[in-house]
C-alpha positions in Angstrom: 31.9 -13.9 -5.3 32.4 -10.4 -6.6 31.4 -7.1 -3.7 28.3 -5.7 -5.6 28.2 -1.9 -5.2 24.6 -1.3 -5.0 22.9 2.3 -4.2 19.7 1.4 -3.0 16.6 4.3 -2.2 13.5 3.7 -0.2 10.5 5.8 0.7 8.4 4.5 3.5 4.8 4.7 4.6 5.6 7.4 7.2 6.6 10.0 4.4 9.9 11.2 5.8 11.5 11.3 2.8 13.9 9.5 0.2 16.9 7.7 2.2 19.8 6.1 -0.3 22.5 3.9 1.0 25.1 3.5 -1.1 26.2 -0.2 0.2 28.9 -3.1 -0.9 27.2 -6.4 -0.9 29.1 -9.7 -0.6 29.1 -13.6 -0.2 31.9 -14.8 2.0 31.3 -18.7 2.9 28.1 -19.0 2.7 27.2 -15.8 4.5 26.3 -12.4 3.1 27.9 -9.2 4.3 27.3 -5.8 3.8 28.8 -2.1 4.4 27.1 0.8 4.1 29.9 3.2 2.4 27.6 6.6 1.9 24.1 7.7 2.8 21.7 10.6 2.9 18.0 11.5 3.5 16.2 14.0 1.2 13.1 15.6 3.4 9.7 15.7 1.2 8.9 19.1 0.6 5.1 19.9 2.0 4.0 19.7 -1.2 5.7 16.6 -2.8 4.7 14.5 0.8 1.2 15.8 0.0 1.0 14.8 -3.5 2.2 11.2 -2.4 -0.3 10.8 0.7 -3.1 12.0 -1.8 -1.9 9.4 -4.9 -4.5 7.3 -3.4 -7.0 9.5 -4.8 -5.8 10.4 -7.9 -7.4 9.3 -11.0 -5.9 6.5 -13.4 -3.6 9.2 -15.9 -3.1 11.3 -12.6 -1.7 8.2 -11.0 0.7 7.4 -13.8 1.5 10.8 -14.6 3.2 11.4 -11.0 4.0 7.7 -11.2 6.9 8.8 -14.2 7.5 12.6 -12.8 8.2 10.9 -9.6 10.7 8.8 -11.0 12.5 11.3 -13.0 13.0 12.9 -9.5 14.4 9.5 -7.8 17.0 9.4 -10.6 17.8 12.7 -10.3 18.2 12.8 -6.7 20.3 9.5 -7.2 22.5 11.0 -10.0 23.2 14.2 -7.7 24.1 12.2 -4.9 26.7 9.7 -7.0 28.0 12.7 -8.9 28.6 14.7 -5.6 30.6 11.4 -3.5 31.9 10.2 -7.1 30.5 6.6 -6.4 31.2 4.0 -8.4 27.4 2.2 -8.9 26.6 -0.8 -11.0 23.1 -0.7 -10.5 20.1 1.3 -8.5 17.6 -0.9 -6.2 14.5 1.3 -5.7 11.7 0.1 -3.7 9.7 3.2 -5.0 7.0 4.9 -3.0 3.8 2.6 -2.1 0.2 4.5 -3.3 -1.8 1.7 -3.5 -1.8 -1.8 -1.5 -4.8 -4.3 -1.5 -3.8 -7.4 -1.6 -6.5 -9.3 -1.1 -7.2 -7.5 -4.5 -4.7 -9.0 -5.5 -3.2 -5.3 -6.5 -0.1 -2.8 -5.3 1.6 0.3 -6.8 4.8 1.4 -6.0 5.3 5.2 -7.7 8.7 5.3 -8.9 8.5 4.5 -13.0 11.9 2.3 -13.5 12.7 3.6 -17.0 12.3 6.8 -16.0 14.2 6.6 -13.1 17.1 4.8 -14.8 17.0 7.2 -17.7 17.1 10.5 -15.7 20.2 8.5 -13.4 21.6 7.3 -16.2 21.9 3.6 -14.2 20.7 -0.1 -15.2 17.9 -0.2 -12.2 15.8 -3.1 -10.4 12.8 -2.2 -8.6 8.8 -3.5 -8.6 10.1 -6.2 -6.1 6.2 -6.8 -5.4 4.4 -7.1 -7.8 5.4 -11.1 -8.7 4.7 -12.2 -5.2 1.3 -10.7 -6.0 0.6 -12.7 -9.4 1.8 -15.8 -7.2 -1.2 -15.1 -4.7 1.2 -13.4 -1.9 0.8 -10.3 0.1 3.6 -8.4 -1.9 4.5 -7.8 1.9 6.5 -7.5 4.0 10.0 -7.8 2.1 12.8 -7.1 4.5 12.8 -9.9 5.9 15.3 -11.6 3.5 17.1 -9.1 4.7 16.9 -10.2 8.6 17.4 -13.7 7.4 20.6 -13.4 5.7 22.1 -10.2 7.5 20.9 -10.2 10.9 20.5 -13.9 12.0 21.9 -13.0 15.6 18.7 -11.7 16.5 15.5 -14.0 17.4 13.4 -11.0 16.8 13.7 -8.4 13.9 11.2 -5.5 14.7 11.2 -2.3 12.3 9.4 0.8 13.3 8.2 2.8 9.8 5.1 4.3 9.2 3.4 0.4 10.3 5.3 -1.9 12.7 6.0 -5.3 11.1 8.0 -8.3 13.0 10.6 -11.1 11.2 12.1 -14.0 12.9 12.6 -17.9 12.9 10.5 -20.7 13.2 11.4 -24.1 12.6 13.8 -22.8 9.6 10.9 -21.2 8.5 11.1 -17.0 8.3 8.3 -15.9 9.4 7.3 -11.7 9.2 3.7 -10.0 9.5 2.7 -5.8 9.4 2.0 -5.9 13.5 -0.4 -2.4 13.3 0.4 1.0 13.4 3.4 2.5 14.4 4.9 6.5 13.1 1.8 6.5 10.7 -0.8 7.6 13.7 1.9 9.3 15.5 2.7 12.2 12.6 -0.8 12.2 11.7 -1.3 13.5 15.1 1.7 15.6 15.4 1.6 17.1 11.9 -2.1 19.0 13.4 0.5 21.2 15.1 2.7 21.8 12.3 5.5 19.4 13.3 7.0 16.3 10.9 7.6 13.9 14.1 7.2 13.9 18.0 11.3 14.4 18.6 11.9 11.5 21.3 8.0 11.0 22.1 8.7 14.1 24.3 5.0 15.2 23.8 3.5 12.5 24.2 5.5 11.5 27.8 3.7 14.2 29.1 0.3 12.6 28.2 -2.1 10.1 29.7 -3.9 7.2 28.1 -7.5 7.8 27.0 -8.7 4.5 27.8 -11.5 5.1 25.2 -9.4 5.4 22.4 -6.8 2.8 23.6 -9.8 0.3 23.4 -11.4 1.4 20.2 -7.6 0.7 18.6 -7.0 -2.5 19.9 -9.7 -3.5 18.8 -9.4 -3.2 15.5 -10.3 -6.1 13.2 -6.5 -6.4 11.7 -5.6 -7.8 14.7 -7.5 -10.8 15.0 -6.3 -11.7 11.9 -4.1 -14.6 11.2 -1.0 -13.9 9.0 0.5 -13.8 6.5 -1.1 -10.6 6.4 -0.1 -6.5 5.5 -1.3 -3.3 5.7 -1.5 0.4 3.8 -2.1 3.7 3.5 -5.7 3.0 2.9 -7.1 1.1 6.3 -4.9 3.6 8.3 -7.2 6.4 6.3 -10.4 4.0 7.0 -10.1 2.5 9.8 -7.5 4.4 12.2 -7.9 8.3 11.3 -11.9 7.9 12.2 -11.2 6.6 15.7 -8.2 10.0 15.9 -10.7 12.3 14.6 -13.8 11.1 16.7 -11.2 11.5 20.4 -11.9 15.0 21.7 -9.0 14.9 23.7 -5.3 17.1 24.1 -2.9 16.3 21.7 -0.4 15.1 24.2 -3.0 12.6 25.3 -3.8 11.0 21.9 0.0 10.7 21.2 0.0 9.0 24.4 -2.4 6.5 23.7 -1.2 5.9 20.7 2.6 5.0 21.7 1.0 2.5 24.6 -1.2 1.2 21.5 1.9 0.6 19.6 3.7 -1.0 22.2 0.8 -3.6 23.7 0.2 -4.7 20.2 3.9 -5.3 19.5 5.1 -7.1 22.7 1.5 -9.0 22.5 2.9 -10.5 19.1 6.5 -11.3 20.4 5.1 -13.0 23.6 3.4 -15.2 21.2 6.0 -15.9 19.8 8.5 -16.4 22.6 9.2 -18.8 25.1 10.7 -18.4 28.5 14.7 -18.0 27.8 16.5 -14.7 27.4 15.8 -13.2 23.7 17.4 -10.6 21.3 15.2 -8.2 19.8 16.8 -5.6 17.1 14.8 -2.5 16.2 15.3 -0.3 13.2 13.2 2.5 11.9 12.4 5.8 12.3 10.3 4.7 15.6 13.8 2.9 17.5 14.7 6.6 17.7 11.7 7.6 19.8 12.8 7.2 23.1 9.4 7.5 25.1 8.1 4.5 22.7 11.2 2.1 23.3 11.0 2.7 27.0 7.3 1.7 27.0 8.0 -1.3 24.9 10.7 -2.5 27.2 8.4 -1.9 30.2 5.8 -4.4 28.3 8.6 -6.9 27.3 10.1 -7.1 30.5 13.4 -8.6 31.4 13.1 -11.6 29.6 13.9 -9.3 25.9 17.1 -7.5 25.0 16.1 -5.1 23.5 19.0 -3.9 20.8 18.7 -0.5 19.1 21.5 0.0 16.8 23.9 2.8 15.4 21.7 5.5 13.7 23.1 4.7 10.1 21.6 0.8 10.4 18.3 2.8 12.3 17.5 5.1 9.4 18.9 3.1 6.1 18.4 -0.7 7.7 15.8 -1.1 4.3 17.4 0.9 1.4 20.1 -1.7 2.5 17.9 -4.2 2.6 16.3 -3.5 -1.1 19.9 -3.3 -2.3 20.3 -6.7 -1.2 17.3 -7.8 -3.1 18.8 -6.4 -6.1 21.4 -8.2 -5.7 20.4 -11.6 -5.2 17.9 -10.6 -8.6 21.3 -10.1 -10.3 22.1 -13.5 -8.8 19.0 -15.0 -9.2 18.3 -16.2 -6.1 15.1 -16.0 -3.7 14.6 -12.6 -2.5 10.7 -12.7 -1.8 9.4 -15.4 0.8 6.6 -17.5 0.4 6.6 -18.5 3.8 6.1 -14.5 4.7 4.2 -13.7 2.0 1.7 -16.6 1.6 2.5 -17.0 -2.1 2.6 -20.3 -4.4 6.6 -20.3 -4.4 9.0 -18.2 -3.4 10.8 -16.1 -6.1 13.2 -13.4 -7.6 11.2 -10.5 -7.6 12.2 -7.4 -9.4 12.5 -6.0 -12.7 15.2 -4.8 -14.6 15.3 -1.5 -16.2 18.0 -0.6 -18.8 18.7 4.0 -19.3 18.3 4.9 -23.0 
């Protein structure tokens, strides 16, 4: 099989910013490979990240309106970034930036209009990679795990640390993946009160102490108890988590504090159930693996029995642009890229749609 060469962009719940990975995809006996060639991260501006945390509000032509500006501004940000490392691309594989996600409303949004990305790059480009699994009665969610299945089999335990925490791994030949809870989203919805993007290696919040009143209003929150398949968005973090921050009269290095331990019980609570008694591997990517304070309290919860693997930054930070350049990929190939089995949905399926620039 040929090596794609795939530039793939992704913008998370957490509202970092726009990462693209410029990556070569190929089959080699029965096993896909990958290299990232070329990357970069392009920082929201404070108003651009507002405008996309606020999209939830926005009326129905508000919604589209940004919905196309916002992907003239992917493609332009792609085409700068080809032009200036003179990449040779055959397609663009954008997951777009998620506004709305209720599935149990059967209903997601991901801003990022594909013509209007493709004309303003210039490039053939594949994105919407949710909304099938959605008409086929899935969650629309989670969708890296493909990408654990067919690039990072080593690992019993694929755990990625965005804006939400969600888990991917093996049973009985079966993937199965799950949004855990909350992970950056509380954390720079705390920090940002201060003026800061991110809590640089949980420093602050190390020098907290749990508020066991908040730590128990956040457990036990209803998500939890529910079975999977199952996701989450923007909207129960605003309704059901930024009540329980707001209502905690407390320092801020306390309720960062909290929140990390928070994080971390809920995580290891889901890979103990899921875990027997022999020595696991447990690979984290994400903006959260490079938090130091939180992967120290998650080992501590783990305990001895997990190796815990954090990777080299490039897989950290660009593990799902790669991941959604894959899934472009196998749409060019159609093959499964969305699965049922994760997502709850009638089938599994090729997701994505193709856009052609005019």
């Amino acid at each position: 099989m040929k090596s794609y060469k795939v530039l793939g962009l992704m913008s998370g719940t957490s509202l970092d910013g726009l990462d693209l990975a410029y990556c070569h995809i190929w089959e080699n006996e029965g096993k896909w490979q990958f290299e990232i060639k070329e990357t970069t991260s392009i920082t929201y501006t404070e108003v651009m990240q507002t405008e996309l945390k606020d999209s939830i509000h926005l009326s129905a032509e508000s919604l589209l309106q940004l919905h196309n500006t916002y992907g003239i501004w992917l493609g332009e940000r792609a085409l700068d970034f080809i032009k200036n490392k003179n990449l040779d691309v055959e397609f663009i594989a954008s997951h777009g930036h998620t506004s709305h996600h209720r599935p149990e409303m059967g209903l997601t949004f991901q801003l990022g209009s594909g013509q209007h990305l493709a004309n303003s790059s210039g490039q053939k480009v594949i994105c919407d990679f949710r909304s099938n699994d959605l008409a086929l009665d899935g969650q629309g969610a989670p969708l890296v795990p493909i990408g654990d299945r067919l690039f990072f089999s080593e690992y019993d335990f694929c755990l990625n640390l965005g804006g939400i925490s969600n888990i991917s791994f093996e049973v009985k030949d079966k993937r199965i993946a799950y949004d855990i809870g909350l992970a950056n989203m509380i954390l720079n919805y705390i920090i940002r009160k201060i003026g800061l993007d991110y809590d640089k290696d949980g420093e602050l919040a190390r020098t907290g102490e749990i508020n066991s009143d908040m730590l128990k209003r956040l457990n036990d929150l209803k998500y939890y108890l529910l079975p999977h398949p199952k996701s989450i968005g923007y909207e129960w973090f605003i309704e059901e988590v930024v009540p329980i921050v707001e209502d905690t009269e407390d320092t801020l290095q306390n309720l960062l504090h909290t929140s990390v331990h928070h994080i971390c019980d809920k995580i290891a609570q889901q890979i103990k159930l899921n875990s027997d008694e022999t020595k696991k591997r447990l690979l984290i990517t994400g903006g959260g693996a490079m938090n130091s304070f939180l992967i120290e309290t998650l080992k501590q919860k783990l305990g001895t029995q997990m190796e815990v693997v954090v990777p080299e930054p490039i897989l950290i930070e660009f593990k799902e642009a790669l991941v959604f350049a894959l899934m472009g990929v196998l749409r060019v190939e159609r093959q499964i890229n969305v699965l049922r089995s994760v997502t709850g949905a009638k089938r599994d399926s090729s997701s994505g749609v193709v856009y052609l620039p005019n």
